[in-house]
Structure formats: structure tokens, C-alpha cells
N, C-alpha and C positions, 0 to 999 in steps of 0.2 A: 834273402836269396836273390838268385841275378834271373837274367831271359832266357828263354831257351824257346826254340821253334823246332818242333816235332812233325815230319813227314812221315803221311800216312797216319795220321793221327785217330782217324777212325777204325785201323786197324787194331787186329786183334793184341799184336804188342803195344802198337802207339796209345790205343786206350787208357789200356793198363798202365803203362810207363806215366799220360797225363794225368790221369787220377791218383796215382801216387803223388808226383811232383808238385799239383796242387795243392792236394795235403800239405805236402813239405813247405810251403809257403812259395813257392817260386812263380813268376811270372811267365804262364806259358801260352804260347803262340801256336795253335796244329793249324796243319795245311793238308785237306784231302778232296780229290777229284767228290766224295759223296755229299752230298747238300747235310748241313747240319740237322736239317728235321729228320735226317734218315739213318744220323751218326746214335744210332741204338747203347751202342757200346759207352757211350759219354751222356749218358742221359743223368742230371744231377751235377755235371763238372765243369765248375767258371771256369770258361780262359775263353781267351781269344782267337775265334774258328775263321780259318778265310778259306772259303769254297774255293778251289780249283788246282789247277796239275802243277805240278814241281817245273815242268818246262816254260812255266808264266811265268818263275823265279827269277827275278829281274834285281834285286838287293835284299842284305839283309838288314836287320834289326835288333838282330841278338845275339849277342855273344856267343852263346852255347846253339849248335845243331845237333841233333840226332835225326839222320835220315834213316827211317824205317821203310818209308814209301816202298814200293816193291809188287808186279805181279808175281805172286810166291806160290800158285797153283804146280807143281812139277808137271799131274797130267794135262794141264793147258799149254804147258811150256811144249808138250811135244806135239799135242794136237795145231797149236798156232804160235808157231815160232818165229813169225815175222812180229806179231802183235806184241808175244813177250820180250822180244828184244827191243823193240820200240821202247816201251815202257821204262823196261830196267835199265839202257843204255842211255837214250835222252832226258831221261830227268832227273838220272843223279848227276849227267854233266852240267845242267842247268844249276844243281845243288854247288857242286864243286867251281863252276861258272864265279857264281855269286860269291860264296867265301871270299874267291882268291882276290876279290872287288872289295873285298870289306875291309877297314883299317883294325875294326874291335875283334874279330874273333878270338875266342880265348880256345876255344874245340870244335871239330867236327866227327862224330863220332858215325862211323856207317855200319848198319848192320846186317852182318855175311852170315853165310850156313855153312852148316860144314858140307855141304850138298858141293863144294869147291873143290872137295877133294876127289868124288868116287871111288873108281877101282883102288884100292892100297893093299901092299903087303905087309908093311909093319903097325902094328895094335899096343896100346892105344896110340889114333893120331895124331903126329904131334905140328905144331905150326909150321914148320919146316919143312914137313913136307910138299913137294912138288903139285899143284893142283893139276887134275884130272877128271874133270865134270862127267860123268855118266848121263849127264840128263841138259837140256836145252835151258831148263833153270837154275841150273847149277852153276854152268857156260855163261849167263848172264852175271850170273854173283861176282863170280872168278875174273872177270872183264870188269865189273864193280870196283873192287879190290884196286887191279892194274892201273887203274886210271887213278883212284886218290893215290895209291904210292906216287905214281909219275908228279901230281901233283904237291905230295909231301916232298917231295926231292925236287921239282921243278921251284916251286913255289914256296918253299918251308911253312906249305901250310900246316895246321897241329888238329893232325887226323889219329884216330886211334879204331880199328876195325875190330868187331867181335864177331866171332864166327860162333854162331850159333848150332847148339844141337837141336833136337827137332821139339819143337818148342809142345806145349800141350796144358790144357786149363780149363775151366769153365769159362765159355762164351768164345771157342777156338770154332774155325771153322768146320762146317759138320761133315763137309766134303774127306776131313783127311782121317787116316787108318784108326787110330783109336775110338773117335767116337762114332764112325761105319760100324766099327768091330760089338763097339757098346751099342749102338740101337738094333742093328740085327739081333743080338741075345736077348735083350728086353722083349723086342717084338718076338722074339721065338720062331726067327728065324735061322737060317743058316749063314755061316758068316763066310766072309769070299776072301779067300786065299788065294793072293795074284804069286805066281809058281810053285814052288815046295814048299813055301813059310823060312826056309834059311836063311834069307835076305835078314842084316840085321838094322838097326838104328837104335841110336843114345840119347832117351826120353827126357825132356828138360822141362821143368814145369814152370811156365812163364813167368813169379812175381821171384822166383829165383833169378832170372835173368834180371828182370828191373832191377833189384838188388848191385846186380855185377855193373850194370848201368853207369846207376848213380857214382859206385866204385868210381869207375872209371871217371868221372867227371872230376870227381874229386882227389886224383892220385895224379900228381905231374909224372911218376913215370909210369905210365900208360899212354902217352902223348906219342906217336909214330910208331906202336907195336901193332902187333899181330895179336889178337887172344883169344884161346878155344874157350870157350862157354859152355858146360852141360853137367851130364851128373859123373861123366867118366864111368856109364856100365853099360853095357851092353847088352840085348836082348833082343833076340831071333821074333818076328813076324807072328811065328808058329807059336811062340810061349805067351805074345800079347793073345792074342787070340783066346788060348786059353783061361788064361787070366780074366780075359774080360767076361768069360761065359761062368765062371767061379765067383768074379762079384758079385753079377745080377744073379747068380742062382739058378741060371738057362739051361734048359735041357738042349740050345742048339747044338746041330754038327756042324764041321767044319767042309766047306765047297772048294773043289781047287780049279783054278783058272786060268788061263797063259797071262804067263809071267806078261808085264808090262818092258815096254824097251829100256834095252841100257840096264836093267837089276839084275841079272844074274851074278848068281853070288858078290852081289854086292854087302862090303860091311859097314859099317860106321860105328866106331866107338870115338872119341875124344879124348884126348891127355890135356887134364884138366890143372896140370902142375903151376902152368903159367898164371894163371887164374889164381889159384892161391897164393903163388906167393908176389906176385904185382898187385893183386887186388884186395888181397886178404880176403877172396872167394870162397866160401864153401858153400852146397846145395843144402837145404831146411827141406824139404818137401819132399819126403820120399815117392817112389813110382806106386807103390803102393795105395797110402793114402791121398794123393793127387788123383789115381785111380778109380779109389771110393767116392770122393767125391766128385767126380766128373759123371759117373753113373748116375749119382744124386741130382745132378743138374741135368741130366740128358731125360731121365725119369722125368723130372717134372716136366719138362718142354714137352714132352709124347703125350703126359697124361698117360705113364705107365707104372701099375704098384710093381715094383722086385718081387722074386719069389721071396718069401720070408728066410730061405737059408741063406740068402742075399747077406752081404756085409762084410765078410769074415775072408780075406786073402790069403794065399799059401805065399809065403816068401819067395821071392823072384831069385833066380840062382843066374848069377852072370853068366853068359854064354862063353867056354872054353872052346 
């Protein structure tokens, strides 16, 4: 297998994605602002860690990049929005900097959300369409994007961007809505419903994504496209919620809270067509059981037994 250097590699994808590809045999290189003693996520995984931010990026080394790196908090995005554009602006130019310096690269692969599209009226969405950020981190992706095209067209660098659904797995951060949703049920608490629950997003279970990854490394035509990544269904706020109080077995209620900025009736599904057939894409991991076992993981980190009617899901019915 050849080099690859992985931004944000302490993160919750970049993790994942290096301990795969070590496996695989490949020689990988992560880069993240967290000191290696504290990169939890990589406890167990040879490669080569170098402490510090993507904007120190001065050359590369490896053929293969996957820039993950990224403040990917939304509610930070809106609370500190000079901070989160710092971040996501300067350091993938620094990423894209270096490429366009380098004689070997064979790919650069950046990874988007579909958090680039916001408001839409046609379902599922497809790459084509027009991006429109509802949110501050979104606006950062979408400027992400803009700058490697300019690049792929200025420079013929060989970038290929995946726009990710909303990624979800054991060892994701605890901050975002499903595993909120999963520890307030366990604890028997109430779970907090930011507007009416209608708001939707399209749950993608992150070693799926690795998967589409590697795809793409390995597929020359994925080389300058665009490609939605997720499971292509769609599910309302309000039915996670439920769900999640149906795994653990919880007798919680549900609490409703003003809406967060920018979501009103916001939806996100993915048209996942392009994925299949450039990647030979399909999701393995249903919402389901990625579900069950996310409870499973969250349970032990609380030191929480399930109720014993725990386990058993209702089939998720896509949102019409």
C-alpha cells in the first residue's frame, strides 16, 4: 500500500478511517492540533502522529491526502463564528497550499457535509444542487468545496470531495443529537426537542463512510467529482428521539425547546445514486442496528444497566 496523510486524524472519522487503513497495510501519516497522549480515539494504532494545525502545512509527503481536519461543532459555528471560519478557511488553504507544491500527489480527497446545502426543495439531494448553508458551519464547508474546485480547475489538482451525511457511531461526539437523545433516555431523563422535531437529517454510520473512502482512492473516476455519501433516508428529529427511548427501554418524555437558528423546517436527505454507481457504494449498517449499538457503547461509558425491554427496535419508516 502507498502514503496517505490524514487531517484531523484524532477525530472521530479521521480515527476510524486510520485504524482501518493500518490494518490495510498502508503507511499513514495523521496530523491533529490534540497531543498524541490525548488522541484516545487511536489508542492501539501505529502510524506516524505529528502534533500540530494543518496551517504549519508547509509540504507534503504523501501521495494520498484525506483532509478531515475541520471545526465541525454547528452549535459552535453559530456561537463563534469568527473562530469556526478561522479554522475551516485557513487550514484547508494551507492543505490545498501544499498539494499544489507537491510534484507526487496522486489525490486529495476533502471531506464536506451535506450541511452545504440547507434550505432545499427538491428530495432526495442531489449534487447539483445549488449550495445554501443554513448554519455558519455549513457556510465554512461550502467555501471548503469552492476553493478545492478553483484549485482542481486552476491547478488540475486531483481532488475528489465527499459530502457527507450526518455521520454517527460509537466513540462520536457526545455533544451531537443522537447520543444527547441516547443518554437522556438511559438516564430517565427527558429528551430536548430543539423546535417541533420536523427538522430532518440522513443518518450515516461512520465505517460506511470509511468504506466509500477507500472507494474513492481507489476509483480514478472519482478524481474532480462531487459525491453524496449517506444512507439516502430520511428521518425527522421527532422519530430519533423516539427510537432512541424504544432502544434503552425509557420511560422518558419528550421536552420541546426553541428551535435553534437557521433549522426551521430544515430537511436533509441525500441522493446517494452517485455513490453507487462511481463507487460501487452501498450502506452495510443499518440506522437501526448502528442505533443498538451506540446505546451499547453509551450505556457503558455512564455505567448505565438498559431497562431489560431494551434491545428490540420498531422499524424506522422513512419520512414522506
Amino acid at each position: 500500500m502507498s502514503r496517505v496523510l490524514i487531517t484531523g486524524v484524532a477525530g472521530f472519522l479521521g480515527a476510524r478511517l486510520a485504524r482501518r487503513m493500518v490494518l490495510d497495510g498502508w503507511d499513514v501519516v495523521g496530523l491533529d492540533l490534540v497531543p498524541r497522549v490525548d488522541a484516545w480515539r487511536l489508542e492501539g494504532v501505529d502510524l506516524e502522529y505529528r502534533w500540530g494545525s494543518c496551517e504549519d502545512l508547509r509540504r507534503l509527503d504523501a501521495p494520498y491526502v484525506v483532509h478531515c481536519a475541520s471545526q465541525g461543532d454547528v452549535p459552535l459555528g453559530i456561537s463563534s463564528p469568527a473562530y469556526t471560519i478561522h479554522q475551516n478557511m485557513h487550514g484547508t488553504l494551507a492543505v490545498l497550499e501544499a498539494a499544489r507544491e507537491y510534484d507526487g500527489l496522486s489525490q486529495l480527497i476533502l471531506q464536506s457535509s451535506e450541511e452545504v446545502y440547507g434550505h432545499c426543495t427538491n428530495f432526495p439531494i442531489k449534487e447539483e444542487t445549488p449550495l445554501s448553508s443554513a448554519n455558519l458551519y455549513g457556510a465554512t464547508k461550502a467555501a471548503q468545496e469552492l476553493m478545492a474546485m478553483a484549485y482542481w480547475h486552476s491547478y488540475d489538482l486531483p481532488v475528489t470531495i465527499l459530502r457527507s451525511a450526518t455521520l454517527t457511531g460509537e466513540s462520536m461526539r457526545r455533544t451531537q443529537v443522537i447520543p444527547i437523545f441516547l443518554e437522556q433516555a438511559l438516564r430517565g431523563d427527558s429528551l430536548t426537542i430543539h423546535g417541533d422535531g420536523t427538522q430532518t437529517r440522513d443518518f450515516h454510520w461512520v465505517d460506511d463512510h470509511v468504506d466509500a473512502i477507500l472507494a474513492a482512492l481507489f476509483t480514478p473516476f472519482a478524481l474532480r467529482r462531487v459525491i453524496n455519501v449517506g444512507s439516502g433516508v430520511e428521518r425527522s428529529v421527532l422519530s430519533i428521539a423516539d427510537e432512541c427511548i424504544r432502544v434503552t427501554g425509557s420511560k422518558s418524555n419528550l421536552q420541546f425547546v426553541a428551535q435553534r437558528p437557521g433549522e426551521q423546517d430544515l430537511r436533509l436527505v441525500l441522493d446517494i445514486t452517485r455513490a453507487r454507481e462511481v463507487l460501487g457504494y452501498t450502506p452495510k449498517v443499518s440506522f437501526e442496528e448502528g442505533l443498538e449499538r451506540m446505546a451499547t457503547w453509551l450505556a457503558k461509558e455512564l455505567g448505565v444497566t438498559p431497562s431489560p425491554k431494551a434491545g428490540s427496535l420498531l422499524a424506522a419508516a422513512p419520512v414522506v
